[in-house]
N, C-alpha and C positions, 0 to 999 in steps of 0.2 A: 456404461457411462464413462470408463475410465478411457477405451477406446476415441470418446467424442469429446472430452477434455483435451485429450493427446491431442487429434485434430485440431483441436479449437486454438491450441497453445502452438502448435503447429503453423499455422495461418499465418499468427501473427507474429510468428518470427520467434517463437521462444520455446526452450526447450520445459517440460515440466519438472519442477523442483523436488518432488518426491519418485522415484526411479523405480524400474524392476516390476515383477508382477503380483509383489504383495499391495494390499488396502495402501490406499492416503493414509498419512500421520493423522492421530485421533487424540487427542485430550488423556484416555484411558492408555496406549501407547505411553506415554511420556513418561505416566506417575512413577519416579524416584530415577530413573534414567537421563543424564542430561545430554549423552549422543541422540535420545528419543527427544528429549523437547524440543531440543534445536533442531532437529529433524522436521518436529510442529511446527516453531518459527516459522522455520524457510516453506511449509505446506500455508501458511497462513498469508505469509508472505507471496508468495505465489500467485494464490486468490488476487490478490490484493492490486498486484501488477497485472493479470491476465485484464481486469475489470480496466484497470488506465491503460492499457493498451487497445482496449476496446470502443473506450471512449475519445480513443486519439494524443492520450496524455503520454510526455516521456517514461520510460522505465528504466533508466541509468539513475545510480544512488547519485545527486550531485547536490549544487546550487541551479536554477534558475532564473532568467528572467524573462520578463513579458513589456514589450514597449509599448508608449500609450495608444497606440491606435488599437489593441486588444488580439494582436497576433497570438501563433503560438511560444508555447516556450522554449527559450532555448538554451542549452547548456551553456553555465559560464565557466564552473570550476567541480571538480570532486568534490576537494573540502576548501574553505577560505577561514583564513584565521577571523576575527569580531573585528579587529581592524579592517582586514581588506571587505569585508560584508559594509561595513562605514563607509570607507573610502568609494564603493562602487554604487550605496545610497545617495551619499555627497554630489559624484558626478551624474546621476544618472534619477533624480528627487521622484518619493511618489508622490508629492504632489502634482506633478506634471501626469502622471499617469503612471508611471514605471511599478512594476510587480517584482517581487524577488524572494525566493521561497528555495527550501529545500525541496525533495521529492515528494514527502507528507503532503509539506504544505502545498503544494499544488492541489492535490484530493481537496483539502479544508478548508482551501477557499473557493472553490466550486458554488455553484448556484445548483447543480445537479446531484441529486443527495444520493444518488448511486455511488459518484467522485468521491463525494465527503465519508463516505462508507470507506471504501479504498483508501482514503488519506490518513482516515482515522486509525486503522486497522496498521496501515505499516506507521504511524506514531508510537502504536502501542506495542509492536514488533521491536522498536529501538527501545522503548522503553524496558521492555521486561529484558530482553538483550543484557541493557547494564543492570537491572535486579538481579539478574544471575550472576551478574558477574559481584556483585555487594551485598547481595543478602537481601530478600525481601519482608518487608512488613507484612502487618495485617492488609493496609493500604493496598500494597502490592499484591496481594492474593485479591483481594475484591476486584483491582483492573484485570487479574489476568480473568478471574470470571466474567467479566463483561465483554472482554476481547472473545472469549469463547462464545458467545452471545452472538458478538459483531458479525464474526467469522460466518457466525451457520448461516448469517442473514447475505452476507456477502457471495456464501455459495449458491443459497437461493439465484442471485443475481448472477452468478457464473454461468448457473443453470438455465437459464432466462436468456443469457446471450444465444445459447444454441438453435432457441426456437426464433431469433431474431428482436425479443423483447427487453431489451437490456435497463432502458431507462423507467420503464412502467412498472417492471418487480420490485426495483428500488421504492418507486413513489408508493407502493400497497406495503412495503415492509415499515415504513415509518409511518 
């Protein structure tokens, strides 16, 4: 399998984020280690890109946007301060049609619940991100449980790319 991941991530341009010839980062891996969880992240994270890059979505950490006629997206900026994110709603209104998202939010607004799978998963990747860096709650342990959740359903769907089924093991997982 780990052979047909490489492939798969190969393909489409990317290299895989867990390295060498040992197993992918596991959940059990991480516990008290945090070179090992970040190591998870970027494995969870992975997933997560391989899947938007599957379904055509960008994979560069940025801003976004999507003009009304329903193109694709295209990069605007890495980071934009709440000002310029304003400033470029202002010119550019979604009432008219215009979309503008982070790389999450691309996934999460999706009508294909494979995307939103993917969207969710790297939200929850930024999130526990800065829990680590602040301390987590009880709160914070129950998303990292769910993200683990996400995850194995998100590899289902990794898994599913190979055999050419990508959108339909989504729709049986929810």
């Amino acid at each position: 399998m780990r052979d047909r991941r490489r492939g798969f991530l190969a393909k489409i341009g990317r290299e895989p984020r867990v390295t060498g010839d040992t197993p992918a980062a596991t959940f059990e891996d991480a516990e008290g280690d945090e070179d090992s969880f970040d190591a998870l992240l970027r494995a969870v994270e992975g997933t997560a890109l391989a899947i938007y890059a599957a379904c055509g979505l960008p994979t560069a950490a940025g801003h976004y946007a999507r003009n009304p006629n329903g193109g694709v997206w295209k990069f605007v900026a890495e980071s934009l301060t709440p000002e310029e994110r304003f400033a470029l709603m202002q010119a550019n209104p979604p009432e008219r049609g215009w979309r503008f998202g982070r790389l999450a939010d691309l996934g999460r607004l999706s009508a294909d619940p494979t995307v939103v799978l993917a969207g969710t998963l790297l939200a929850e990747v930024a999130h526990m991100r800065t829990v680590g860096r602040a301390g987590a709650t009880s709160g914070d342990l129950m998303r990292a449980v769910r993200l683990g959740e996400l995850w194995r359903q998100a590899r289902d769907v990794e898994a599913a790319a190979f055999s050419g089924d990508v959108g339909g093991a989504a729709a049986e997982q929810t």
